[in-house]
C-alpha positions in Angstrom: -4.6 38.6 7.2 -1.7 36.5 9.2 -2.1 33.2 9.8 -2.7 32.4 13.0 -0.3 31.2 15.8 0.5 28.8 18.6 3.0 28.6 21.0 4.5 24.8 21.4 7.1 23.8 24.1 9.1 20.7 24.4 12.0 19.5 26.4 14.1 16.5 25.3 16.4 13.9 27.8 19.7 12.7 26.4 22.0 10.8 28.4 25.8 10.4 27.4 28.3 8.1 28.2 31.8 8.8 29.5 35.3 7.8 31.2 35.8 9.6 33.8 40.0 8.6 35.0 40.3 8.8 39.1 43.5 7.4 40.8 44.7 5.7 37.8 41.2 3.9 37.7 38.3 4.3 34.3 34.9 4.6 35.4 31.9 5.3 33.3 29.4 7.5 34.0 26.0 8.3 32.7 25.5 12.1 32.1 22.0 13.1 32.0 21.0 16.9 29.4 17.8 18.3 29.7 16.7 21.0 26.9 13.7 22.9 26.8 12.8 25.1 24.0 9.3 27.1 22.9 8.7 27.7 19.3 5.7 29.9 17.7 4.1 27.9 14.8 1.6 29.3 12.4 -1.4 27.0 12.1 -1.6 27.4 8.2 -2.5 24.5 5.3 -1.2 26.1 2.2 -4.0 25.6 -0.1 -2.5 23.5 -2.2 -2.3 20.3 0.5 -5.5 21.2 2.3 -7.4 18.2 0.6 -5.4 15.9 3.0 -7.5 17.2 6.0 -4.1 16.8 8.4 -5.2 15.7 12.1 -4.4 18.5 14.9 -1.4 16.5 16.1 0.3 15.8 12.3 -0.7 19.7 12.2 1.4 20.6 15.1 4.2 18.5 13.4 4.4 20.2 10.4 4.1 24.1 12.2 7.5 22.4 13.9 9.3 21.0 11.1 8.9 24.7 8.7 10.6 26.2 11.6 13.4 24.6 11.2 13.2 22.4 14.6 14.9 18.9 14.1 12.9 15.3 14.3 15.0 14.8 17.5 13.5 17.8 19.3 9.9 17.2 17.9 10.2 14.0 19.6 10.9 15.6 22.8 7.8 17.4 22.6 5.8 14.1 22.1 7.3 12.0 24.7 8.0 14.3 27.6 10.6 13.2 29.9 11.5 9.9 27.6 15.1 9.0 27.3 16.4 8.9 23.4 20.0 7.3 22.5 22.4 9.7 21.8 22.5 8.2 18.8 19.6 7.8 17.2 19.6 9.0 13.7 17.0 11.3 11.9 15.6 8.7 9.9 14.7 6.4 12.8 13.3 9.6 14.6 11.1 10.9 11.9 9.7 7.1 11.4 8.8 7.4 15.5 7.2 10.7 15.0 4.7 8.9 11.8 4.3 6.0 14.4 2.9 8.6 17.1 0.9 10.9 15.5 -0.4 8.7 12.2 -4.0 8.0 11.7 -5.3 5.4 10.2 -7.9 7.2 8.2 -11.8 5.8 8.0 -14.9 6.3 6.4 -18.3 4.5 6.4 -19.3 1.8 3.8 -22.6 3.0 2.4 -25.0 0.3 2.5 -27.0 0.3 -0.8 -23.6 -0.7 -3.2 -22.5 -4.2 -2.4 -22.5 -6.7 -5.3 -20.6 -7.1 -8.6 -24.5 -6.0 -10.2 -24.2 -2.6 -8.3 -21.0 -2.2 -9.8 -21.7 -2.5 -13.2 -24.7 -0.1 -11.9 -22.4 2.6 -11.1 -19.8 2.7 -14.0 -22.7 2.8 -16.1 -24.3 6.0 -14.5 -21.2 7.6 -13.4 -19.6 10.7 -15.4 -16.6 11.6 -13.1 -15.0 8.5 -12.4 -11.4 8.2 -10.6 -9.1 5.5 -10.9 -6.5 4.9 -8.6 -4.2 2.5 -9.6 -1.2 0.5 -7.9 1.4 -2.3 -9.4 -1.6 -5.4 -9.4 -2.5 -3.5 -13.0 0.7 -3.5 -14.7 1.2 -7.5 -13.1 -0.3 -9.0 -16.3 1.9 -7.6 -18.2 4.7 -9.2 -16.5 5.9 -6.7 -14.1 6.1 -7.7 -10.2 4.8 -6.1 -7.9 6.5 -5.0 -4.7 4.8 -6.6 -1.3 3.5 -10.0 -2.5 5.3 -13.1 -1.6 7.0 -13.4 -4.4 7.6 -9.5 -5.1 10.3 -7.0 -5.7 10.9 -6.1 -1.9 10.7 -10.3 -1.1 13.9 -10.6 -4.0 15.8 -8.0 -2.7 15.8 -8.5 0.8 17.4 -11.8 -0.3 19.9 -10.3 -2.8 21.0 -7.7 -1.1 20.9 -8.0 2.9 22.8 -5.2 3.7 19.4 -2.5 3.0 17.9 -1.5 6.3 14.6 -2.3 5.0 13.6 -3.2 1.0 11.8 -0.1 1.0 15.6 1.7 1.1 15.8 1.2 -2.3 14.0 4.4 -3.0 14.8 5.9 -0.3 16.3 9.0 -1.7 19.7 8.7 0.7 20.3 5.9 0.5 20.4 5.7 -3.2 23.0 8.8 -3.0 24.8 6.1 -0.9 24.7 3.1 -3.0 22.5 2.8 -5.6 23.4 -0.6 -6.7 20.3 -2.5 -5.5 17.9 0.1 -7.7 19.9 -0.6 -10.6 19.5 -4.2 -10.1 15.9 -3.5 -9.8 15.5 -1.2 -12.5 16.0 -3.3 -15.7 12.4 -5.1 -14.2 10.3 -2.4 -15.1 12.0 -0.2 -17.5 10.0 1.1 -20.5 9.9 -0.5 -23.8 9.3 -3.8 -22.4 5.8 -4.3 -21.9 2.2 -4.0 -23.7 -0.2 -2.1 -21.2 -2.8 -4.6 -19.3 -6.7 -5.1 -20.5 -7.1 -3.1 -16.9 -4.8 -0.1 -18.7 -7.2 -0.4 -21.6 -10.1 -0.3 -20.0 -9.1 3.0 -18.1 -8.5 3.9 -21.8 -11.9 3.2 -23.0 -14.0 4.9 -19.8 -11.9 8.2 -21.1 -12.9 7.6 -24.1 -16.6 7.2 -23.4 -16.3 10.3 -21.5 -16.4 9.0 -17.7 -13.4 9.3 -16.7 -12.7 12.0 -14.4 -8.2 11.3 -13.7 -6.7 8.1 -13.0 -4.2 8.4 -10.5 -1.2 6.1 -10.9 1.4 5.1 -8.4 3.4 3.0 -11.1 6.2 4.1 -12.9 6.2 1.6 -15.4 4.9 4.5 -17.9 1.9 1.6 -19.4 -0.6 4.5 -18.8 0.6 6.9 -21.6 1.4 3.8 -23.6 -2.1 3.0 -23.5 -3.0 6.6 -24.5 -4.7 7.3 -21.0 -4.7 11.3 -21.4 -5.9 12.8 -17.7 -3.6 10.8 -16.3 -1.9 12.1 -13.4 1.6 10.1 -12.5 2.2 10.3 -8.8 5.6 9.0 -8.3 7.0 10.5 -11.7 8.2 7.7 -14.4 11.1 6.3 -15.7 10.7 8.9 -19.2 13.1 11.6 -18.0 16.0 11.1 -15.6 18.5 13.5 -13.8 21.9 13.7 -12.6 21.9 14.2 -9.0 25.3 16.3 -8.9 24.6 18.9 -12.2 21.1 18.3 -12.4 21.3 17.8 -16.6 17.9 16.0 -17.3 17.9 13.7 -20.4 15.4 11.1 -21.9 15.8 8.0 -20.1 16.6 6.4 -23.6 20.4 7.8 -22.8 20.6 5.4 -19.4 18.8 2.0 -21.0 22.1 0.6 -22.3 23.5 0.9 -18.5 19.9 -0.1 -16.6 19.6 -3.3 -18.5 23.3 -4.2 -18.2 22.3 -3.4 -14.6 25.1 -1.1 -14.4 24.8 2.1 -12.5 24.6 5.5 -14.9 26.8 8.2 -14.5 25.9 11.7 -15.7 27.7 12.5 -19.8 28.4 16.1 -18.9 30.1 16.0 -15.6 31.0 12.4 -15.4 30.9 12.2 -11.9 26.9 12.6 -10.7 24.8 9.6 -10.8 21.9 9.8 -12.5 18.8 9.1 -11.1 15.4 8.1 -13.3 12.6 11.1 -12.4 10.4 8.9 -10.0 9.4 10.4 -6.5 11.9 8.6 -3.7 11.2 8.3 0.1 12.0 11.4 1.3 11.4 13.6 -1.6 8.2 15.7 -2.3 5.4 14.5 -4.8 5.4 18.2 -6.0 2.4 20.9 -6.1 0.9 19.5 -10.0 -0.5 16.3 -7.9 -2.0 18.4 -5.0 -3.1 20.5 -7.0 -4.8 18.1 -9.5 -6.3 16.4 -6.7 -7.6 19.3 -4.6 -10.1 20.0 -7.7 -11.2 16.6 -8.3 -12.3 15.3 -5.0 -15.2 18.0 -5.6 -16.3 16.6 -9.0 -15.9 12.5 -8.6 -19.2 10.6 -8.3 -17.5 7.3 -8.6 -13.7 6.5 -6.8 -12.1 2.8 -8.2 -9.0 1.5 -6.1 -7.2 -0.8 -8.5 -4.1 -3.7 -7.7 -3.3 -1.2 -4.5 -2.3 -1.9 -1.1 -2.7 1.9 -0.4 0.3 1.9 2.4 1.7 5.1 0.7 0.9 8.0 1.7 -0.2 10.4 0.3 -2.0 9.0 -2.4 -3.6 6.4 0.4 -5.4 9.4 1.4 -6.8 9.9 -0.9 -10.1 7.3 -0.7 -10.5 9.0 2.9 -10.4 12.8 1.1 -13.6 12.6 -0.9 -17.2 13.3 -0.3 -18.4 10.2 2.2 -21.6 9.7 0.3 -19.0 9.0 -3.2 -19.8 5.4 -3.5 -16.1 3.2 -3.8 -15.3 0.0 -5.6 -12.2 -2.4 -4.6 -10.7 -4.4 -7.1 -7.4 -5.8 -5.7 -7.0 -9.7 -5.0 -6.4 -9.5 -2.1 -8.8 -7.6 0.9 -7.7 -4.3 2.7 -8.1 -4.3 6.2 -7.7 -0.6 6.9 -9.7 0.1 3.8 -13.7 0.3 4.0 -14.9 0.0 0.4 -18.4 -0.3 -0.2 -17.6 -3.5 -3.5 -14.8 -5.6 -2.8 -13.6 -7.5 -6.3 -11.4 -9.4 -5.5 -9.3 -11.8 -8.1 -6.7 -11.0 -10.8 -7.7 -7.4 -11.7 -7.8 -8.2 -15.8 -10.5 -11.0 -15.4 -12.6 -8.7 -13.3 -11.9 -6.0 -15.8 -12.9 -7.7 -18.7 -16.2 -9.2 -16.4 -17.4 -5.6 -16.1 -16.4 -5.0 -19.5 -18.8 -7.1 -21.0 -21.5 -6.4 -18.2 -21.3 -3.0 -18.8 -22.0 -3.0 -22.2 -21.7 -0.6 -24.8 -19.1 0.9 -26.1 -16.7 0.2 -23.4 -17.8 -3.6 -24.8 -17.1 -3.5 -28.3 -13.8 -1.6 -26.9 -12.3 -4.7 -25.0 -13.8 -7.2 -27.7 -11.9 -5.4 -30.4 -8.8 -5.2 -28.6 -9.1 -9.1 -27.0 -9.6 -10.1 -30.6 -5.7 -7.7 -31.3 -4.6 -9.7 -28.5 -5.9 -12.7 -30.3 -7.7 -13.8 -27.3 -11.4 -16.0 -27.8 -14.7 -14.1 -26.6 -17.0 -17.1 -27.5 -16.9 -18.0 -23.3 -17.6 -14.2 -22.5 -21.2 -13.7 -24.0 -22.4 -15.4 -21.4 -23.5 -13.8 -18.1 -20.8 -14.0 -15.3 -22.7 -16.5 -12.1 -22.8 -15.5 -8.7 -22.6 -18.1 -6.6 -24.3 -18.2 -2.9 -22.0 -19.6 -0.3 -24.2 -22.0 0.3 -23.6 -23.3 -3.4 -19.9 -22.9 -3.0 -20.0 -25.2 -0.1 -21.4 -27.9 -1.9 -18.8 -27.6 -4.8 -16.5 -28.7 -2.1 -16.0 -32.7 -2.2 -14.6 -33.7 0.9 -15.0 -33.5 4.6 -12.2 -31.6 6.9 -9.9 -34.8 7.8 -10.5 -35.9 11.8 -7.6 -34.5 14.2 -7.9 -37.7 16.2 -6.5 -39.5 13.2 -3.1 -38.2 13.4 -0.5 -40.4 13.4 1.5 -39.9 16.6 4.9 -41.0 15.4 5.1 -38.2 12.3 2.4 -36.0 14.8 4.8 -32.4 13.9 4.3 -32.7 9.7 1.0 -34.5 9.8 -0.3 -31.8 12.2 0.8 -28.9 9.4 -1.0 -30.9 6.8 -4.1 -31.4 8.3 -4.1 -27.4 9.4 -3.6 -26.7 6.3 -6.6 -28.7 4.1 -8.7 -27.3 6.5 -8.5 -24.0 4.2 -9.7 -24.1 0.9 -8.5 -21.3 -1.9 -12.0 -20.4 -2.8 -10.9 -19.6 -6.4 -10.1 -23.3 -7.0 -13.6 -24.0 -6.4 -15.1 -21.7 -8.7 -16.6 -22.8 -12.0 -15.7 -20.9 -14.8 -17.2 -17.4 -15.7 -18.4 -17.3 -12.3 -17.8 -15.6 -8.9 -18.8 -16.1 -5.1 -20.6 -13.6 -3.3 -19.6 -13.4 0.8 -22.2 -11.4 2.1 -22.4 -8.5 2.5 -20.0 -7.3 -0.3 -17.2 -9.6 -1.0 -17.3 -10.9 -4.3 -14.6 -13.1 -5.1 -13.1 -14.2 -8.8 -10.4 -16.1 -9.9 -6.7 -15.2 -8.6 -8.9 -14.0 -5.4 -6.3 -14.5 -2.0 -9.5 -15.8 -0.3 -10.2 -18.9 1.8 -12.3 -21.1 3.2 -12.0 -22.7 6.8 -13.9 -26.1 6.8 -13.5 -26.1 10.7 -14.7 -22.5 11.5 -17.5 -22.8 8.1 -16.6 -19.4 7.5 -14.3 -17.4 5.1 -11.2 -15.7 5.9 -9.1 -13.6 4.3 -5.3 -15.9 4.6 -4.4 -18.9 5.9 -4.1 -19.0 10.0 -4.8 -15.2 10.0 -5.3 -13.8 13.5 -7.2 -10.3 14.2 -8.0 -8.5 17.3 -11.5 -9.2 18.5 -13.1 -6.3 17.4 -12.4 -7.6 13.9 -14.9 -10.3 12.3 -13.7 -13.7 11.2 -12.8 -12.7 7.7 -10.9 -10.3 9.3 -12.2 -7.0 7.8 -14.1 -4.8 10.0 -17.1 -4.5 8.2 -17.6 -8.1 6.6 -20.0 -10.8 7.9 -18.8 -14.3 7.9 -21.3 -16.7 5.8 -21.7 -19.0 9.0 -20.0 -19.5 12.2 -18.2 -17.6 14.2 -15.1 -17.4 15.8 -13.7 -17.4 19.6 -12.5 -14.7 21.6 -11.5 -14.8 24.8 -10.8 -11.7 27.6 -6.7 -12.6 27.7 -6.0 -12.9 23.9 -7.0 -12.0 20.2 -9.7 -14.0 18.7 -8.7 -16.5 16.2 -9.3 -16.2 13.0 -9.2 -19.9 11.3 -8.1 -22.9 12.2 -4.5 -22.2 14.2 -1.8 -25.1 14.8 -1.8 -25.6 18.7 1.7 -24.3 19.1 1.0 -21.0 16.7 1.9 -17.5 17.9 -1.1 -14.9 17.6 -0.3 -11.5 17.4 -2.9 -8.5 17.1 -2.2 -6.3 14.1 -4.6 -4.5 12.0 -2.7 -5.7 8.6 -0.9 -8.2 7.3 2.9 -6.1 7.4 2.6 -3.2 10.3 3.6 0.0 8.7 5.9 1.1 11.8 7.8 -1.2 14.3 7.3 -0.6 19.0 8.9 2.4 20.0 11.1 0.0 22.2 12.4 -1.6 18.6 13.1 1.2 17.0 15.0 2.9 19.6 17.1 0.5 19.9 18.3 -0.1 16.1 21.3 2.3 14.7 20.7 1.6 11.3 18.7 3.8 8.9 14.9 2.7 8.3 12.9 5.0 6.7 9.3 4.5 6.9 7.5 3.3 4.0 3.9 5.1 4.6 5.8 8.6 4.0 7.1 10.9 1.4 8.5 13.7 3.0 10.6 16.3 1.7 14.2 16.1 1.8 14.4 18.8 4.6 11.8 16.8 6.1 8.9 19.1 5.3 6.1 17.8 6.9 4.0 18.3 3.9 3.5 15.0 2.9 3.9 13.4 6.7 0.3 13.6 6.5 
């Protein structure tokens, strides 16, 4: 039977500039082109990709781009009667197109699973467990990660200024381009460096035990074959094989080490000329059918989903915790909270301590597991018999020895940098506060560990999620939609967002849902030249809208 159709019309506006020469005098005028063009697209998910559940609009989208019509035009259809420079480039018009029709996914926590007790509950009883995994499991082992502070993107926007955007370093075009700033990058995380994490060991163990269902891994550090992880499914390819863009001769990565960590860019042995180009998935090139495939048969057989050290900003692995049955309870353990991300157990600290926590609460083989391989490691266990506390907030509060200082104290001729100081002691790192082998549980379901990016405001007597953090109003104080703040509460007003935490007086608030806003205003983005691509996709090169969803 043929798939379906629908008929989809758009008309796009372009205005050019030109000199027009009258009686020896230039004068510029403004022309004004109006297009309008129908296309038939089939409404059709191959099967492959229908796990991602595309919305109607990214649905339209995609029946557009397999017919071959360009981003331009597409965005004619979604902003009738808009004005787009002439020239605007593909990149910054596919990144408008994400910014119109993305969703930001939901799902809703399920109220039974909240503490670090029902975790331990769960792995215990669970057979089909899948692990998703970001760069916060491989940071132990000395690898950066990319978004923190201190991060890959943070060193590179200062080393090399001239990318668009630090995400351009794998963006697939940009690389054909110049691919200096990857091979500066490169010689961070090649393999042969690093020992896998007690978080890559533990995934090693569950298999082992026989509850491991797949663990999903955005890093392409390699660590989870090092470890021996078997059903492991690598999402953005690895550094094992490489390929030369121009020939396409693959070879073992072995053959480019001498030239990654001399940080020199690698050029292709048979035809000399092609750069070659480690097999990892680049903005802008598809994460083929194996991972589709993989995942279209495991969301029906998980019982328990584990997001570890992600940010989940890329899609479409981020879709993945928004794919799977709603009554699958999930478990967070990142150390920092994820705004757009509604887990039912937030753990939030360095991902190895709360690793080896469960470890030992668990029991078991997984157990005997990590203390055989802390005692490889030659790491002491003595301290870890013990059960791990949880701490009320109540009790936290009184491990905290000293009052907020009084504003009115502030001496007026230093009043700018006595000001900053006193905003910020009003916040207090909870994980400084925490005794050892202990954690803090923020009602409902935050339970916070050492290495936790969790604070508390002494002004507001409530807990928040970064220092002078601002949400909308709709968000709670902690500044995740579903958490409740231990006590107080904070302001809102009908002209502003609320304010989450104890601001300076002269500090800007601006709304946003996350810490870094995934796409920039439409009135931004039309106006830059330069190339952007837009970090939540991973399109393929034609710009298949495959994985625009």
């Amino acid at each position: 039977m043929e798939a379906p159709t629908k008929e989809v019309q758009s008309t796009i506006t372009i205005q050019k500039t030109t000199t027009i020469v009258e009686n020896g005098h230039e004068e510029e005028q403004v022309l004004t082109q109006t297009e309008t063009n129908t296309w038939q697209i089939k409404e059709e998910i191959p099967t492959a990709r229908r796990w991602k559940k595309p919305s109607d609009s990214m649905a339209m989208v995609q029946g557009l781009f397999s017919q071959g019509v360009t981003p331009r035009e597409i965005l004619g259809h979604l902003l009738p009667g808009h004005t787009m420079p002439n020239d605007m480039t593909n990149e910054i018009a596919i990144q408008l197109i994400m910014s119109l029709v993305y969703e930001r996914r939901s799902r809703d926590k399920l109220p039974e699973y909240n503490t670090f007790k029902d975790a331990v509950e769960l792995f215990r009883k669970s057979k089909n467990i899948l692990i998703l995994t970001g760069a916060g499991v491989s940071v132990a082992c000395g690898i950066p990660d990319f978004r923190s502070k201190n991060g890959i993107y943070a060193r590179l926007h200062k080393d090399f200024p001239e990318l668009p955007d630090p995400s351009s370093m794998f963006d697939i075009d940009f690389f054909k381009k110049n691919p200096a700033p990857f091979y500066n990058f490169a010689r961070e995380i090649f393999p042969g460096q690093f020992t896998p994490s007690l978080s890559h060991m533990f995934i090693k163990f569950l298999e082992e035990s026989g509850k491991l269902l797949r663990n999903y891994t955005q890093n392409i550090d390699t660590l989870e074959k090092i470890a021996g992880i078997q059903k492991v499914i690598e999402c953005h390819g690895s550094f094992s094989k490489s390929t030369c863009l121009s020939c396409k001769n693959e070879v073992d990565s072995e053959e480019i080490r001498e030239d990654v960590l001399a940080q020199k860019i690698s050029y292709c042995k048979k035809c000399k000329t092609g750069i070659m180009k480690p097999n990892i998935v680049f903005f802008g090139e598809d994460l083929g059918d194996d991972f589709h495939e993989q995942i279209s048969e495991d969301i029906d057989k998980v019982d328990l989903l584990v997001v570890i050290g992600s940010s989940l900003k890329v899609q479409p692995v981020a879709l993945i915790p928004f794919n799977i049955d709603p009554d699958v309870p999930q478990i967070l353990i990142n150390r920092e909270l994820l705004p757009h991300y509604q887990s039912d157990i937030k753990l939030l600290g360095n991902c190895d301590d709360i690793i080896l926590a469960l470890s030992m609460a668990i029991g078991g083989e997984i157990k005997d597991e990590m203390v055989q391989e802390l005692h490889k490691r030659v790491i002491t266990t003595s301290n870890l018999e013990t059960e791990c506390q949880c701490l009320s907030t109540d009790e936290f509060k009184e491990l905290i020895d000293q009052p907020a200082t009084k504003r009115s104290r502030i001496d007026e001729e230093n009043a700018s940098e006595n000001m900053a100081a006193l905003w910020e002691s009003n916040y207090v790192p909870v994980e400084t506060k925490l005794p050892s082998n202990s954690y803090l549980l923020v009602p409902p379901n935050i339970n916070v560990f050492k290495g936790a990016e969790y604070f508390y405001d002494r002004d507001l007597n409530s807990f928040v999620r970064k220092v002078g953090s601002a949400t909308p109003r709709s968000c709670s104080p902690c500044g995740d939609d579903d958490e409740d703040s231990s006590s107080g509460s904070s302001e809102s007003s009908d002209d502003g967002p609320t304010r989450c935490g104890s601001l300076p007086p002269n500090a800007k608030i601006v709304p946003q849902d996350d810490d870094e806003e995934d796409f920039e205003p439409l009135s931004e983005l039309t106006k830059r030249g330069e190339s952007c691509p837009p970090p939540m996709i991973d399109s393929e090169t034609e710009y298949d809208p495959e994985d625009l969803m």
